[in-house]
C-alpha positions as CSV (number, residue, x, y, z in Angstrom):
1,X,70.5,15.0,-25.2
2,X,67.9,12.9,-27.2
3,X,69.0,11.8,-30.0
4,X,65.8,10.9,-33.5
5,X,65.5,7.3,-34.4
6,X,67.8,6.8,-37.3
7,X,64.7,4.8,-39.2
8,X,60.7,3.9,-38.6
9,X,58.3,6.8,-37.7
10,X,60.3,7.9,-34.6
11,X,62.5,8.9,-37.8
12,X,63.4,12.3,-38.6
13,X,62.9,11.9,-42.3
14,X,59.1,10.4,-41.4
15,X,57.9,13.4,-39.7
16,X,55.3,14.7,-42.1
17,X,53.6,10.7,-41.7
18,X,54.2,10.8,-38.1
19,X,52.4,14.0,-37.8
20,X,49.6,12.9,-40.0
21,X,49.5,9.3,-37.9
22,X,48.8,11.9,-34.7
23,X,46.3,13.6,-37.1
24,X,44.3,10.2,-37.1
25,X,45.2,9.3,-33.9
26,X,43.4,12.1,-32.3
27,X,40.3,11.7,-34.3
28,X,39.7,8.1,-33.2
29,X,40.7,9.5,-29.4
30,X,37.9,12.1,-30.1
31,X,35.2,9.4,-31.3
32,X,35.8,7.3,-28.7
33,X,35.4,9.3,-25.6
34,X,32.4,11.0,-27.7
35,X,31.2,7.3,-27.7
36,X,31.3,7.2,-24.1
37,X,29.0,10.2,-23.3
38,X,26.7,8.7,-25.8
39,X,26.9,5.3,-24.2
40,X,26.5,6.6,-21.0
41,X,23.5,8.3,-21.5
42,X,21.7,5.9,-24.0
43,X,22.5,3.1,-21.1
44,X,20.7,5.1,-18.3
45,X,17.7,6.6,-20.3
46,X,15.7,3.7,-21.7
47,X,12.7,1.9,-20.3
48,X,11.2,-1.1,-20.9
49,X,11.6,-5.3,-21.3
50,X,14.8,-5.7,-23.9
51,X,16.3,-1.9,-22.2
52,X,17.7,-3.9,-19.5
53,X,20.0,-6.2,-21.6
54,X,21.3,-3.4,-24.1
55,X,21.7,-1.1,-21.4
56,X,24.2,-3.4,-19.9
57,X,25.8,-4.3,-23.3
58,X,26.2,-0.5,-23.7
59,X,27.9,-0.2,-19.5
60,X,30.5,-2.8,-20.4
61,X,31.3,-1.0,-24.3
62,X,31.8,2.1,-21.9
63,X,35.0,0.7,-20.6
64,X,36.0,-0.6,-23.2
65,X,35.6,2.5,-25.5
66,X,36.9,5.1,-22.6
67,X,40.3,1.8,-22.8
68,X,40.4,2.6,-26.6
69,X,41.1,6.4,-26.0
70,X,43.4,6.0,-23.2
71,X,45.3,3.7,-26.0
72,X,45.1,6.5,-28.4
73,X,46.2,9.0,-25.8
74,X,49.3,7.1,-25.2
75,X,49.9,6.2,-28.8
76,X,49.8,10.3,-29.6
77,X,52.6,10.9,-26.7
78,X,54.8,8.2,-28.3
79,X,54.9,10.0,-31.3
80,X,56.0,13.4,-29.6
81,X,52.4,14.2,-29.9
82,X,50.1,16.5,-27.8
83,X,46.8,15.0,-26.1
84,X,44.5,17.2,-26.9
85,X,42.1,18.6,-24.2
86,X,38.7,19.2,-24.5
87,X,38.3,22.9,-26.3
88,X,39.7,20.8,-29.1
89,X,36.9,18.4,-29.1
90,X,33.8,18.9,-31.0
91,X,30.7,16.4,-31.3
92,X,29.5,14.5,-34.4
93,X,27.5,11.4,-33.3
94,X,24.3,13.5,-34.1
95,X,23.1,9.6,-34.3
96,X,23.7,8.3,-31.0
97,X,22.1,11.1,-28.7
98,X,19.5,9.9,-26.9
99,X,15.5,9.7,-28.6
100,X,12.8,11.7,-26.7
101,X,11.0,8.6,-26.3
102,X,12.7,6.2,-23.7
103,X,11.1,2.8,-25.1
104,X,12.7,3.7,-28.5
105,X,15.7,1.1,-28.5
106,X,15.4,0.6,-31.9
107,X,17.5,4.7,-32.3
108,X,19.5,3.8,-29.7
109,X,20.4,0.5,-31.4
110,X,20.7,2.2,-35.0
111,X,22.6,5.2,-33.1
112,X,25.3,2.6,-31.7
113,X,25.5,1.2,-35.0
114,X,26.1,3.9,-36.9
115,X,28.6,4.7,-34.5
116,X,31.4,1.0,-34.4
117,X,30.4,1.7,-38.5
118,X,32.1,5.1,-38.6
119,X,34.6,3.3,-36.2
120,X,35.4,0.7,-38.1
121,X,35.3,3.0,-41.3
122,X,38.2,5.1,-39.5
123,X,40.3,2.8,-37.9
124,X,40.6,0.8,-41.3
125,X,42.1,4.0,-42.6
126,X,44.2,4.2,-40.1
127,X,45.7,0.8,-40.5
128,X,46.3,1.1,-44.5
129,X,47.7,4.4,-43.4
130,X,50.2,3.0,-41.1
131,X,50.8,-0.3,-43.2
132,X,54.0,0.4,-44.1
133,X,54.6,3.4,-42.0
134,X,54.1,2.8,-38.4
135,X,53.6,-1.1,-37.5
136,X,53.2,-0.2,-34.1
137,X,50.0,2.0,-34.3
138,X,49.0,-0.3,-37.1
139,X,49.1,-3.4,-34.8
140,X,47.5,-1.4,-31.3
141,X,44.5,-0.2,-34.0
142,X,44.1,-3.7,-35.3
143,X,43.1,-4.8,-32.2
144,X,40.7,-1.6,-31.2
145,X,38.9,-2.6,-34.2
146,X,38.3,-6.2,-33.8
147,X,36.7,-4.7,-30.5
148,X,34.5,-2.7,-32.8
149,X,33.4,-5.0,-34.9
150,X,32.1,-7.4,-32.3
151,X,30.4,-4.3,-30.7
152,X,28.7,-4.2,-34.1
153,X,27.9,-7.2,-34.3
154,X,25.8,-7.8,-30.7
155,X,24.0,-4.6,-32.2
156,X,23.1,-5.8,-35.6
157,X,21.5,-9.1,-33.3
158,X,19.8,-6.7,-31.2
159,X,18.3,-4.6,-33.9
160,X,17.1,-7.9,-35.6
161,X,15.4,-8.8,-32.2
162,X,13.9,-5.7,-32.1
163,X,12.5,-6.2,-35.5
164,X,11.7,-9.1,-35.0
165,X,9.5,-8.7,-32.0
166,X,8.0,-5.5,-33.3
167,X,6.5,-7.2,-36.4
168,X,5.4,-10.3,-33.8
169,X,3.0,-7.8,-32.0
170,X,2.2,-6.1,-34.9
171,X,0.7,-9.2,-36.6
């Protein structure tokens, strides 16, 4: 027979924080495989000179997000957890779905953006959450969001190239 862990989160008496830790847990599993239909998608559609270099940014962020919710996934078992399956699921990253117009990087761009921000804004949570609570989840999610934040970044450089070649032509 199994016997609780007499102290942490594995503890008896930390239920109601370990069920809240799964709580967060599944939302960031949630965002990050919605991330990967979005990526997917936004790497195949666009057309035209700079496409080619964010469309590959975005195939290698694929793996890397789809590594994030398999971490998630494993995290929520740990915790006696349920994975949740995909009736469960429902889509917010109005942001990130791919623009009518295939030579429109600058949405895509702004879509990924938006989306390591909203990240970033919920894993940060998630770590002051688990700050005292749960080291374990707060150390795994420290690293998924130093992933996120350099995803940001390489965005914010191509959105400034963007910018910065769309007012070149246009002068």
């Amino acid at each position: 027979m199994a016997t609780a862990a007499s102290q942490g989160i594995l503890s008896e008496d930390m239920k109601a924080d370990r069920e809240q830790v799964v709580e967060l847990l599944k939302k960031g599993y949630f965002m990050e495989l919605e991330t990967v239909m979005s990526y997917i998608a936004n790497s195949v559609n666009p057309d035209g000179l700079l496409a080619r270099e964010i469309a590959e940014s975005l195939e290698e962020d694929i793996q890397e997000e789809l590594g994030h919710a398999q971490q998630f996934a494993t995290r929520i078992k740990e915790l006696y957890g349920v994975v949740p399956g995909s009736l469960e699921f429902a889509a917010e990253q109005s942001f990130l779905q791919p623009p009518d117009d295939q030579l429109d990087l600058v949405h895509v761009v702004k879509g990924v953006i938006a989306a390591e921000t909203g990240a970033i804004e919920h894993y940060n949570a998630v770590i002051e959450f688990c700050s005292e609570r749960d080291p374990v989840t707060e150390d795994m999610v420290i690293g998924i969001l130093r992933d996120e934040e350099g995803h940001r970044r390489l965005f914010e450089g191509f959105l400034r190239e963007l910018e910065l070649s769309h007012s070149a032509i246009n002068n």
